[in-house]
C-alpha positions in Angstrom: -136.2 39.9 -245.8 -140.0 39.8 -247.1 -141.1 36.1 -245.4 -144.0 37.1 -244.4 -145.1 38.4 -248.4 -143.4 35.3 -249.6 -145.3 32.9 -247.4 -148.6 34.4 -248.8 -147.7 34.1 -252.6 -146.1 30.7 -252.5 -149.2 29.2 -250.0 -151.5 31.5 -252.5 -150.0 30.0 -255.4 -150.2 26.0 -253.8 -154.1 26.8 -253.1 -154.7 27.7 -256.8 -152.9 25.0 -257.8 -154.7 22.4 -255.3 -157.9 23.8 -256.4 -157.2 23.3 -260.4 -155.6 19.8 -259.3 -159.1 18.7 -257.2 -161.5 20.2 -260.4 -159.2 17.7 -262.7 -159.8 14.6 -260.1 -155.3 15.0 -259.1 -156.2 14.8 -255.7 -153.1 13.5 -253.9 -151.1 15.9 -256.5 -152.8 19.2 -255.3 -152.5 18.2 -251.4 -148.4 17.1 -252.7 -147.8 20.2 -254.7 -144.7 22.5 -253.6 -144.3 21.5 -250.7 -140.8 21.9 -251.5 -140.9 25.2 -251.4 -141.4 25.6 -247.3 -138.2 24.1 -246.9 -135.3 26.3 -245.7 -133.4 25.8 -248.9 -136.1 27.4 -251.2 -137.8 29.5 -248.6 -135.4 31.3 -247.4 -133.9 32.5 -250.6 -137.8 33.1 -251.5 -137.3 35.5 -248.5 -134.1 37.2 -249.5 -135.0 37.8 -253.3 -138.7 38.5 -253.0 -139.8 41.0 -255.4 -144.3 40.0 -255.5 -143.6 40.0 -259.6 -141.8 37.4 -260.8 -139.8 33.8 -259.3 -136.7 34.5 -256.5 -135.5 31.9 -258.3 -134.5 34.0 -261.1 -133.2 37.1 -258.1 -131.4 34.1 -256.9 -129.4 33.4 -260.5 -129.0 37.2 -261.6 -127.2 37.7 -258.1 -125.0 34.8 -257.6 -125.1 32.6 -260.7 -127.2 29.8 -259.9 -130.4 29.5 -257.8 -130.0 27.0 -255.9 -133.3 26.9 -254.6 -134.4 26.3 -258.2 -132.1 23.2 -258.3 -133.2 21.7 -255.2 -137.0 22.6 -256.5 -136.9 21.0 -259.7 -135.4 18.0 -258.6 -138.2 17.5 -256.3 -141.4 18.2 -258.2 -142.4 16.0 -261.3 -144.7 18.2 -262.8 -141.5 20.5 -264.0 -140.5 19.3 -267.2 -136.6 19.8 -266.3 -137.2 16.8 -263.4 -137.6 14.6 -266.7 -134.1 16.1 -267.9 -131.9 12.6 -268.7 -128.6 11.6 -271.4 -129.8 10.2 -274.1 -129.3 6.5 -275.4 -128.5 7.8 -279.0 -124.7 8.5 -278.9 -123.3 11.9 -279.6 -127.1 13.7 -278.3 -126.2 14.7 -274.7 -129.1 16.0 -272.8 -132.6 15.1 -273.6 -136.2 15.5 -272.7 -137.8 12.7 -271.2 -141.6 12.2 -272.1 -143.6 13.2 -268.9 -146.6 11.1 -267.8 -149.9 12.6 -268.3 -150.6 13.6 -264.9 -147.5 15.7 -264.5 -148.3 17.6 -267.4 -151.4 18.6 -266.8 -149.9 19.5 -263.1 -147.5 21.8 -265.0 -150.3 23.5 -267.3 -151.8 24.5 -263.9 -148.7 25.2 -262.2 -148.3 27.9 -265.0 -152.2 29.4 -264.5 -151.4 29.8 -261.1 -148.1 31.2 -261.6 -149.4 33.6 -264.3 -152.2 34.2 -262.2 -150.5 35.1 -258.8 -147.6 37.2 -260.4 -149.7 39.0 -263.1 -152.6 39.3 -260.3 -155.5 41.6 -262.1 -153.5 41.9 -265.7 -154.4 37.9 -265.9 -156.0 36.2 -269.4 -156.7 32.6 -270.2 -154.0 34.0 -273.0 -151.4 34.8 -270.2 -150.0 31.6 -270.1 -149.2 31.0 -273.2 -147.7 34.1 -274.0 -145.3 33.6 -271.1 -144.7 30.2 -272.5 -144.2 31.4 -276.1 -141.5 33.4 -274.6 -139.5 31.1 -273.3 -140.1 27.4 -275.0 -137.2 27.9 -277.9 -134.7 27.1 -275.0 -136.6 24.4 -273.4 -135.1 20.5 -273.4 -138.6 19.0 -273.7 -140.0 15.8 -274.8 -141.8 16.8 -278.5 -144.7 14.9 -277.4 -144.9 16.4 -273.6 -144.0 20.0 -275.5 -147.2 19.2 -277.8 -149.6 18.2 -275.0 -148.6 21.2 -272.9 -149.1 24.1 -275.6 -152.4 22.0 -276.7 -154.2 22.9 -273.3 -152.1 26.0 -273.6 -153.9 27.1 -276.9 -157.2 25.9 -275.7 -157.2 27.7 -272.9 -156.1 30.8 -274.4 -159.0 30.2 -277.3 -161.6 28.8 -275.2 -161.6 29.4 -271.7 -160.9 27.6 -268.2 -164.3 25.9 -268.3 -164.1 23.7 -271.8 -160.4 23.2 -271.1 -160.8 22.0 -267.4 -163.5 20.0 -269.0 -161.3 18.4 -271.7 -158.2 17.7 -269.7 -160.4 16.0 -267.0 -162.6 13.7 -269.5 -160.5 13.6 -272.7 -156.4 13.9 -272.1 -156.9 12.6 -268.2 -159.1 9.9 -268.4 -157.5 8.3 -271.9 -153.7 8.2 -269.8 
Protein backbone atom coordinates (compact mmCIF):
# COMPACT_ATOMS: atom_id res chain seq x y z
CA UNK A 1 0.00 0.00 0.00
CA UNK A 2 1.44 3.50 -1.09
CA UNK A 3 -0.93 5.97 1.37
CA UNK A 4 1.46 7.99 2.20
CA UNK A 5 2.35 8.84 -1.98
CA UNK A 6 -1.36 8.83 -2.54
CA UNK A 7 -2.10 11.33 0.12
CA UNK A 8 0.42 13.78 -1.47
CA UNK A 9 -0.90 13.54 -5.09
CA UNK A 10 -4.55 13.57 -4.32
CA UNK A 11 -4.04 16.71 -1.48
CA UNK A 12 -1.36 18.00 -4.40
CA UNK A 13 -3.88 17.71 -7.00
CA UNK A 14 -6.99 19.52 -4.52
CA UNK A 15 -4.38 22.59 -3.95
CA UNK A 16 -3.91 23.06 -7.70
CA UNK A 17 -7.34 22.83 -8.21
CA UNK A 18 -8.34 25.27 -5.18
CA UNK A 19 -5.77 27.58 -6.48
CA UNK A 20 -7.27 27.69 -10.26
CA UNK A 21 -10.78 27.74 -8.49
CA UNK A 22 -9.75 31.05 -6.13
CA UNK A 23 -7.95 32.85 -9.49
CA UNK A 24 -11.61 32.25 -11.34
CA UNK A 25 -13.54 33.82 -8.13
CA UNK A 26 -15.08 29.59 -7.26
CA UNK A 27 -14.28 30.03 -3.95
CA UNK A 28 -16.50 27.69 -1.97
CA UNK A 29 -15.85 25.16 -5.01
CA UNK A 30 -11.99 25.05 -4.46
CA UNK A 31 -12.25 24.76 -0.52
CA UNK A 32 -15.31 21.78 -1.67
CA UNK A 33 -13.31 20.09 -4.24
CA UNK A 34 -12.57 16.19 -3.75
CA UNK A 35 -13.10 15.91 -0.72
CA UNK A 36 -14.44 12.73 -1.62
CA UNK A 37 -11.55 11.31 -2.28
CA UNK A 38 -10.27 11.10 1.66
CA UNK A 39 -13.01 8.90 2.34
CA UNK A 40 -12.19 5.19 2.95
CA UNK A 41 -14.12 4.14 -0.04
CA UNK A 42 -11.88 6.08 -2.63
CA UNK A 43 -8.78 6.38 -0.46
CA UNK A 44 -8.12 3.26 0.24
CA UNK A 45 -8.35 1.82 -3.16
CA UNK A 46 -6.18 5.05 -4.10
CA UNK A 47 -3.75 3.24 -1.61
CA UNK A 48 -3.92 -0.34 -3.05
CA UNK A 49 -3.72 0.68 -6.84
CA UNK A 50 -1.35 3.64 -6.65
CA UNK A 51 0.94 3.79 -9.47
CA UNK A 52 2.14 8.22 -9.27
CA UNK A 53 1.07 8.06 -13.26
CA UNK A 54 -2.20 7.82 -14.01
CA UNK A 55 -6.02 7.48 -11.79
CA UNK A 56 -6.33 4.04 -9.23
CA UNK A 57 -9.44 4.37 -10.48
CA UNK A 58 -8.58 2.84 -13.76
CA UNK A 59 -5.99 -0.07 -11.43
CA UNK A 60 -9.16 -0.43 -9.75
CA UNK A 61 -11.36 -1.42 -13.10
CA UNK A 62 -8.48 -3.41 -15.04
CA UNK A 63 -8.24 -5.63 -11.73
CA UNK A 64 -11.68 -6.34 -10.68
CA UNK A 65 -14.13 -4.91 -13.22
CA UNK A 66 -15.43 -1.90 -11.78
CA UNK A 67 -13.85 0.87 -9.60
CA UNK A 68 -15.84 1.41 -7.22
CA UNK A 69 -14.21 4.25 -5.91
CA UNK A 70 -14.79 5.87 -9.31
CA UNK A 71 -18.54 5.26 -8.80
CA UNK A 72 -18.82 6.51 -5.38
CA UNK A 73 -16.51 9.60 -6.80
CA UNK A 74 -18.50 10.69 -9.55
CA UNK A 75 -21.66 10.56 -7.83
CA UNK A 76 -20.40 12.98 -5.51
CA UNK A 77 -18.61 15.74 -7.43
CA UNK A 78 -20.64 17.98 -9.94
CA UNK A 79 -17.95 19.17 -11.84
CA UNK A 80 -17.56 15.44 -13.57
CA UNK A 81 -19.69 15.49 -16.40
CA UNK A 82 -20.88 11.74 -15.76
CA UNK A 83 -22.67 13.18 -12.25
CA UNK A 84 -24.96 15.00 -15.04
CA UNK A 85 -25.55 11.29 -16.61
CA UNK A 86 -29.73 11.01 -16.74
CA UNK A 87 -32.61 8.88 -19.19
CA UNK A 88 -33.74 10.89 -21.47
CA UNK A 89 -37.43 12.25 -22.01
CA UNK A 90 -37.28 11.34 -25.79
CA UNK A 91 -38.44 7.67 -25.96
CA UNK A 92 -36.24 5.04 -27.35
CA UNK A 93 -32.72 7.38 -26.41
CA UNK A 94 -31.57 5.73 -23.11
CA UNK A 95 -28.80 7.51 -21.44
CA UNK A 96 -28.05 11.12 -22.03
CA UNK A 97 -25.91 14.07 -21.13
CA UNK A 98 -27.36 16.57 -19.03
CA UNK A 99 -26.15 20.21 -19.69
CA UNK A 100 -23.83 21.20 -16.76
CA UNK A 101 -24.07 24.59 -15.22
CA UNK A 102 -21.33 26.96 -15.91
CA UNK A 103 -19.50 26.76 -12.76
CA UNK A 104 -19.11 22.97 -12.94
CA UNK A 105 -17.56 23.14 -16.15
CA UNK A 106 -15.14 25.42 -15.63
CA UNK A 107 -14.41 23.29 -12.31
CA UNK A 108 -13.83 20.29 -14.73
CA UNK A 109 -11.48 22.27 -17.20
CA UNK A 110 -9.32 22.82 -14.03
CA UNK A 111 -9.82 19.48 -12.59
CA UNK A 112 -8.24 18.25 -15.96
CA UNK A 113 -5.01 21.03 -15.70
CA UNK A 114 -4.41 19.68 -12.50
CA UNK A 115 -4.80 16.28 -13.36
CA UNK A 116 -2.61 16.62 -16.40
CA UNK A 117 -0.42 18.54 -14.48
CA UNK A 118 0.15 16.28 -11.35
CA UNK A 119 0.40 12.94 -13.46
CA UNK A 120 2.44 14.36 -16.38
CA UNK A 121 4.52 16.49 -13.60
CA UNK A 122 7.53 18.16 -15.86
CA UNK A 123 6.27 16.68 -19.42
CA UNK A 124 3.15 19.37 -18.75
CA UNK A 125 1.86 21.91 -21.83
CA UNK A 126 -1.14 24.18 -21.82
CA UNK A 127 -1.63 21.56 -24.93
CA UNK A 128 -1.66 18.55 -22.35
CA UNK A 129 -5.07 18.74 -21.62
CA UNK A 130 -6.51 18.66 -24.59
CA UNK A 131 -4.66 15.98 -26.05
CA UNK A 132 -5.72 13.75 -23.18
CA UNK A 133 -9.19 14.96 -23.80
CA UNK A 134 -9.02 14.39 -27.56
CA UNK A 135 -8.23 10.85 -26.63
CA UNK A 136 -10.97 10.04 -24.93
CA UNK A 137 -14.20 12.36 -25.83
CA UNK A 138 -15.60 9.94 -28.77
CA UNK A 139 -16.92 7.75 -25.89
CA UNK A 140 -18.12 10.42 -23.70
CA UNK A 141 -22.16 10.91 -22.87
CA UNK A 142 -21.93 14.71 -22.82
CA UNK A 143 -24.29 17.51 -23.15
CA UNK A 144 -23.20 19.06 -26.94
CA UNK A 145 -23.31 22.37 -25.37
CA UNK A 146 -21.24 21.40 -22.01
CA UNK A 147 -18.85 19.23 -24.61
CA UNK A 148 -18.51 22.72 -26.69
CA UNK A 149 -17.80 24.93 -23.63
CA UNK A 150 -15.27 22.49 -22.26
CA UNK A 151 -12.97 21.94 -25.51
CA UNK A 152 -13.46 25.91 -26.08
CA UNK A 153 -11.28 26.74 -22.89
CA UNK A 154 -9.55 23.54 -23.86
CA UNK A 155 -8.39 24.98 -27.29
CA UNK A 156 -7.68 28.29 -25.82
CA UNK A 157 -5.64 27.15 -23.38
CA UNK A 158 -3.75 25.03 -25.59
CA UNK A 159 -3.40 28.21 -28.21
CA UNK A 160 -3.07 30.84 -25.75
CA UNK A 161 -1.92 30.23 -22.46
CA UNK A 162 -3.19 30.00 -18.75
CA UNK A 163 -3.10 33.72 -18.35
CA UNK A 164 -5.73 34.93 -21.35
CA UNK A 165 -7.78 31.87 -20.67
CA UNK A 166 -7.97 32.24 -16.77
CA UNK A 167 -8.76 35.78 -17.81
CA UNK A 168 -11.60 34.87 -20.21
CA UNK A 169 -13.28 32.13 -18.16
CA UNK A 170 -13.27 34.59 -15.10
CA UNK A 171 -14.69 37.82 -17.07
CA UNK A 172 -16.36 36.42 -20.15
CA UNK A 173 -17.86 32.59 -19.75
CA UNK A 174 -18.08 33.18 -15.69
CA UNK A 175 -19.41 36.37 -15.27
CA UNK A 176 -22.18 36.02 -18.35
CA UNK A 177 -23.61 32.46 -16.40
Amino acid sequence: MKALEHFKTITHHRHLVMGYCFKLGLYKQGLLHDLSKYAPVEFLVGCRYYQGDRSPNNAEREATGVSMAWLHHKGRNKHHFEYWIDYSLNPGEGMVGMEMPTQYVVEMFVDRIAASRNYMKDAYTDASALEYYKKGCHKYIMHPKTAELLEQLLVMLAEKGEEETFSYVRYQVLHNA
